[in-house]
C-alpha positions in Angstrom: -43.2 167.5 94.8 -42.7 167.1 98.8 -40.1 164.2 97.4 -38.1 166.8 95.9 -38.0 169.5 98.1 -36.8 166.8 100.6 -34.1 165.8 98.5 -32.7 169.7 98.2 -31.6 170.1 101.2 -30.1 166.5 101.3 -28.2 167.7 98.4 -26.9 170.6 99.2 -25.5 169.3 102.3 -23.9 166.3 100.7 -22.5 169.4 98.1 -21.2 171.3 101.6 -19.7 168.4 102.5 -17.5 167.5 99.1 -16.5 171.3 99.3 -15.4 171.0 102.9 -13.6 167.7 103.5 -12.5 167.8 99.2 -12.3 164.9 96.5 -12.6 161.2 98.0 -9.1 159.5 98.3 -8.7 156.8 95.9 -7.7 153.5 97.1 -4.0 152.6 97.1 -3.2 149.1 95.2 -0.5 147.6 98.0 1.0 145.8 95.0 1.2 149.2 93.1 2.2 150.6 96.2 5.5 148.1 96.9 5.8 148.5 93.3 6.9 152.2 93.3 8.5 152.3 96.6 11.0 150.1 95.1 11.4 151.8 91.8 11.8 154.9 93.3 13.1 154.6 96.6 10.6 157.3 98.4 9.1 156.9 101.4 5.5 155.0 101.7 3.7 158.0 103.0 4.9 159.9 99.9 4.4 156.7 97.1 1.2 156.4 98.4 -0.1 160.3 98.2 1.3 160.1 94.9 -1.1 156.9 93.9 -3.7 158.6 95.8 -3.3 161.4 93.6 -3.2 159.8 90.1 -5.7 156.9 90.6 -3.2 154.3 91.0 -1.2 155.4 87.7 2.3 154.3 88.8 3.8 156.2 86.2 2.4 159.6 86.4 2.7 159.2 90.3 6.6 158.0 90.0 6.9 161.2 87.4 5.2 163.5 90.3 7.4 162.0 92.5 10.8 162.4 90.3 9.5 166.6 89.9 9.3 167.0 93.9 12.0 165.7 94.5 14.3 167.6 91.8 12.3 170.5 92.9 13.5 170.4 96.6 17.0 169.0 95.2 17.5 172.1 93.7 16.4 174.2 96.3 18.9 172.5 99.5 21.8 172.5 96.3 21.3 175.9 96.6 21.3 176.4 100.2 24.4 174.5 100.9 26.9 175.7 97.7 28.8 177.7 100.2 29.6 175.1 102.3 33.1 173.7 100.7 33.4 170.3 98.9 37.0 168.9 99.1 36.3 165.3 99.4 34.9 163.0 96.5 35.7 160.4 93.8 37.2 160.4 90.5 35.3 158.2 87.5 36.9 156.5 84.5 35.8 155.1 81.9 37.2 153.6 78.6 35.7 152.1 75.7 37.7 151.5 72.2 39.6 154.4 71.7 37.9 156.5 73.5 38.3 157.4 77.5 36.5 159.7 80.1 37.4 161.0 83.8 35.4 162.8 85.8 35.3 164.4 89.0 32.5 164.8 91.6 33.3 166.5 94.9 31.1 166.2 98.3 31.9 167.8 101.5 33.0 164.6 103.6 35.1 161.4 103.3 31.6 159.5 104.8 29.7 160.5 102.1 32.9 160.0 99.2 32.5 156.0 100.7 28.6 156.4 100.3 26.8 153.5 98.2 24.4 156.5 96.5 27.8 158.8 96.2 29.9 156.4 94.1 26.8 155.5 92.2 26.1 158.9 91.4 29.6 159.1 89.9 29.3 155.7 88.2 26.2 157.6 86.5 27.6 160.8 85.7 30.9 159.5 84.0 28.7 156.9 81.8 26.6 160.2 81.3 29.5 162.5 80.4 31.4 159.3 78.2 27.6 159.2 75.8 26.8 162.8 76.0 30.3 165.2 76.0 32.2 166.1 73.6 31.9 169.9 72.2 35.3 171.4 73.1 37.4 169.6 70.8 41.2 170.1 70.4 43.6 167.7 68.4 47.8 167.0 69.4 49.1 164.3 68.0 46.4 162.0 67.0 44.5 162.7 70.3 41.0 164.8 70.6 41.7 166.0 74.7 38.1 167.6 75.1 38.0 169.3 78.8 34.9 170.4 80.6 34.5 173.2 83.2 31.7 172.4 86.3 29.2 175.0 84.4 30.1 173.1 81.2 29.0 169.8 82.8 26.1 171.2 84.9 24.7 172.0 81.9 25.4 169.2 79.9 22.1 167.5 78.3 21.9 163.6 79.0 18.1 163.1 77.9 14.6 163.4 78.9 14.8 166.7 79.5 17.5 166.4 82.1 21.2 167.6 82.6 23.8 166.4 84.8 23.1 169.6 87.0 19.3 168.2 87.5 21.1 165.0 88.7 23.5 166.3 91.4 20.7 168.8 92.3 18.8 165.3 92.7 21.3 163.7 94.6 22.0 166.6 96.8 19.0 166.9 98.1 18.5 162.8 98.5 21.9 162.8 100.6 21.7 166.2 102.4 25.4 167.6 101.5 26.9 169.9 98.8 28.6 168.8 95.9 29.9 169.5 93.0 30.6 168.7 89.2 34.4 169.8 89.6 35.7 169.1 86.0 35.8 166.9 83.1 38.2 165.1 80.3 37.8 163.3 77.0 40.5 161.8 75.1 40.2 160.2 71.9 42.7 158.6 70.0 43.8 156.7 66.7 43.9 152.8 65.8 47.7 153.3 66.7 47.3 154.3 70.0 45.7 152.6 73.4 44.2 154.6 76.3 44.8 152.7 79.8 43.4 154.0 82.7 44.2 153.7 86.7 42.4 154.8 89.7 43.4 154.5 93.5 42.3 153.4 95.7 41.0 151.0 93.2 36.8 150.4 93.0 35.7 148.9 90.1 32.2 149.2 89.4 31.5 147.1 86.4 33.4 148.7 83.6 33.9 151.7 85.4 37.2 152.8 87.9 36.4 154.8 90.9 38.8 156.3 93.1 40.3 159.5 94.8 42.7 159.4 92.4 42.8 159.0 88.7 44.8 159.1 85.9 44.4 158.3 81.7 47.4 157.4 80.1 47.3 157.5 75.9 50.4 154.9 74.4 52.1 153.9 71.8 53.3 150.5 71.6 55.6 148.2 69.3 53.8 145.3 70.7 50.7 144.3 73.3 50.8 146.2 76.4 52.0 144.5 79.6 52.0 145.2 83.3 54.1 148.1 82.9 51.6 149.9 81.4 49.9 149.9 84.5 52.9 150.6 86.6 53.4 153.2 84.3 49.7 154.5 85.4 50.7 154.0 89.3 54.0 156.3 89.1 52.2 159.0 87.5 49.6 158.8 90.3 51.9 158.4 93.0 55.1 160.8 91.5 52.6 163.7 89.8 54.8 164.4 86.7 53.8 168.2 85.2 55.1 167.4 81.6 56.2 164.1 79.3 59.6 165.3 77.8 61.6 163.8 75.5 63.8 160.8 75.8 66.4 162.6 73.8 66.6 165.5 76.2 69.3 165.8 78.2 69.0 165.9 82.1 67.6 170.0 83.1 69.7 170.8 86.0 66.6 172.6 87.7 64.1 172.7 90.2 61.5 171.1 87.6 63.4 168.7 86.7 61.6 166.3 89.0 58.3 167.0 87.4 59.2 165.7 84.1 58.0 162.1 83.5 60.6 160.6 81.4 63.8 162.0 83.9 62.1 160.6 87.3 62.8 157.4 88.6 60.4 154.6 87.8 58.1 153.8 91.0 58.3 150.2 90.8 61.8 150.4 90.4 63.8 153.7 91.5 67.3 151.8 89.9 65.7 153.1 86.3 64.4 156.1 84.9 60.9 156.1 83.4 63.0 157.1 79.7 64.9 153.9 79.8 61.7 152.2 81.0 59.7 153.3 77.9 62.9 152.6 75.8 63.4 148.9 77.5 59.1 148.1 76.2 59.0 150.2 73.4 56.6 152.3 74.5 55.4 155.8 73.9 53.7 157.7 76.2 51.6 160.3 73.7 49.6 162.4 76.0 48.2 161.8 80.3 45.7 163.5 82.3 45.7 162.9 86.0 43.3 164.2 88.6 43.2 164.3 92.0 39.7 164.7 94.1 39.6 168.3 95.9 42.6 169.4 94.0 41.3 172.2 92.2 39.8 173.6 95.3 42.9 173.1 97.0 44.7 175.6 93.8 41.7 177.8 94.3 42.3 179.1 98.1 
């Protein structure tokens, strides 16, 4: 009996204690610990509260991690949207006969060069190449599917995420606004073969990044050559609003400089783009071009 009541008050202050100081912290596995810091990039402090947290369950702590993160992603996205964003990269990527550009804008040239920025782009065209494809239209043989930045913000790519949860993500990892500025799809037929061009030219495995980019859908009489990719360099460097016709006679205008087939071919200003196209036998069906910033640039 005087064993017991002994033991009480042992007890309850062993009880005051747990309440006071809280839980015991579990012991942190340095292997698990090197383990998530490299799968997830976060600092040590923060990979190893989030072990400490979930008993050394690298998955649940890397999937705490991952919801902080997003969580204060979305909140400094949201602080910094004001801030304008007319620097970034243009992505392209073909496969078959299907191609896709996308833009992403970020406030600085710095970051635009940044190993996370172009990675982020890499991601989000790959993203928008599996996932898009809702706002159909057909010319010619070609589906030209265009997406608005709320379009792609919203744009599911799996587990539960969308390309806005990603930029949000980014945003808050690189500490600078950006943005999802717009989107393109082209699909074509058997008979027709999308080429695309960016400059400056970075390839990042089957991907083009650049400030500039352009998708060019032809139809040939034969296996393209090199001139399909000059062909993709003058439209970059001349900015042509329309295709034409070859037939059509010369528009004494001041558009007449914006029509592809009248300029004079940039690898060689003796001939016109028509008699270029005429010379390979080549069709040029349908382009789309973008330029990082641009929009903005139209906007103001």
């Amino acid at each position: 009996m005087r064993a017991a009541l002994l033991r009480t008050p042992l007890l309850a202050m062993r009880q005051s204690c747990w309440l006071h100081l809280g839980p015991p912290r579990w012991a942190v596995s340095k292997s698990l610990l090197a383990a998530l810091r490299k799968r997830t990039g976060f600092s040590i402090s923060n990979c190893k509260k989030a072990l400490e947290m979930h008993e050394n369950d690298v998955e649940k702590a890397e999937s705490w991690l991952q919801e902080q993160a997003q969580a204060q992603g979305w909140e400094k996205a949201t602080k910094l949207s004001g801030r304008k964003t007319a620097q970034g990269l243009v992505g392209i990527h073909i496969e078959g006969q299907s191609g896709a550009m996308v833009e992403v804008n970020c406030e600085t040239d710095f970051v635009a060069r940044n190993e996370k920025f172009t990675s982020l782009v890499s991601e989000v065209t790959r993203d928008f190449f599996v996932h898009g494809g809702t706002q159909a239209t057909q010319t010619l043989g070609i589906v030209k599917e265009s997406f608005s930045e709320e379009q792609l913000k919203t744009l599911p790519v799996g587990d539960g995420k969308t390309l806005g949860d990603k930029l949000a993500l980014a945003i808050g990892s690189i500490g600078e606004n950006m943005n999802l500025a717009r989107a393109t799809r082209l699909t074509t037929q058997a008979d027709t073969q999308l080429v695309g061009y960016c400059h400056p030219s970075t390839v990042d495995e089957d991907l083009k990044l650049g400030r500039y980019g352009v998708i060019v859908a032809f139809k040939a009489s034969g296996p393209l050559t090199e001139v399909a990719k000059q062909l993709c360099v003058h439209i970059i460097g001349m900015n042509p609003k329309t295709i034409g016709m070859e037939s059509d006679p010369k528009a004494e205008n001041p558009d007449e400089e914006k029509v592809l087939v009248h300029q004079e071919f940039l690898s060689d200003p003796e001939v016109t783009v028509s008699e270029v196209l005429h010379r390979e036998g080549l069709n040029i069906v349908d382009f789309v071009r973008y330029e990082a910033g641009e929009t903005q640039d139209k906007a103001e």
